[in-house]
N, C-alpha and C positions, 0 to 999 in steps of 0.2 A: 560620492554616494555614501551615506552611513551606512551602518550595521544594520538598523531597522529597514533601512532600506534594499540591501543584500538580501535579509533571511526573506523580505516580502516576495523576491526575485524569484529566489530558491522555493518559496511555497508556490509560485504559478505555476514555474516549469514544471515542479514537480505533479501538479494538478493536471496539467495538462499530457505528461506524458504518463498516470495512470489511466486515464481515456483512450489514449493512443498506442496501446501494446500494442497488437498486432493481430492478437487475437479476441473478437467480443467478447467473449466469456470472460475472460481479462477484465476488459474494459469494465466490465458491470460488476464486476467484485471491487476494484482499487479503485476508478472514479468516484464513485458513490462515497469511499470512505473517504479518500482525499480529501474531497468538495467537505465533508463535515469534518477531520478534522485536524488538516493540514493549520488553520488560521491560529489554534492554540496549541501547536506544538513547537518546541524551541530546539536547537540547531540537532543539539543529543538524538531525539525525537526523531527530527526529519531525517539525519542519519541513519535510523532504525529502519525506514519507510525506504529511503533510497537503497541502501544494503537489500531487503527482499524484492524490492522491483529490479535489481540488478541480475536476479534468477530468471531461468526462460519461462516462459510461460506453461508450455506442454508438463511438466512437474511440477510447477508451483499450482497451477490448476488441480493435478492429483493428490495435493496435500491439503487445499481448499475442499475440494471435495470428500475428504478423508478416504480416497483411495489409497494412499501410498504416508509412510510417514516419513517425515522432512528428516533431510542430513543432518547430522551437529554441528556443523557451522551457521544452520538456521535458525534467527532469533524465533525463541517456540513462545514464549509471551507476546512478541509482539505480531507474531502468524497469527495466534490464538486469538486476537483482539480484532482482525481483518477480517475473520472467520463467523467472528462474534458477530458483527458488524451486520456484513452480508447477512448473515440466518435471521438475526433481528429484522431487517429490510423484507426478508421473504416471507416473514410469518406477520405483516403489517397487509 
């Protein structure tokens, strides 16, 4: 298997398990972005995406919703950009 071949790997699963938290509301924040922009992100990137889908849903949902704000361990640029993401989707 190459490299190109690995990261390809790493963006299905990855795609596939923002569809599949656990929770819908999940599901329709991080599928959505996934699907668009998992294909040009590189390993750094997909990193960034795995580390906040690695959070449980019930608080990452309240920092998406701007109920609550995110820990400092939370990458807040790349929340910020899921967030973006989402809000764009909903005013379409």
């Amino acid at each position: 298997m190459t490299a190109g071949e690995d990261i390809s790997m790493r963006r299905k699963k990855l795609r596939y398990r923002a569809w599949h938290r656990g929770t819908r509301e999940m599901d329709l924040v991080l599928g959505p972005f996934a699907d668009a922009h998992t294909e040009a992100m590189d390993a750094t990137q997909l990193d960034r995406l795995e580390a906040l889908m690695s959070e449980e849903d019930p608080p990452l949902l309240t920092w998406v919703m701007g109920q609550a704000e995110p820990p400092a361990h939370i990458d807040r640029a790349f929340l910020d950009a899921v967030i973006a993401d989402h809000q764009a989707r909903l005013a379409r």
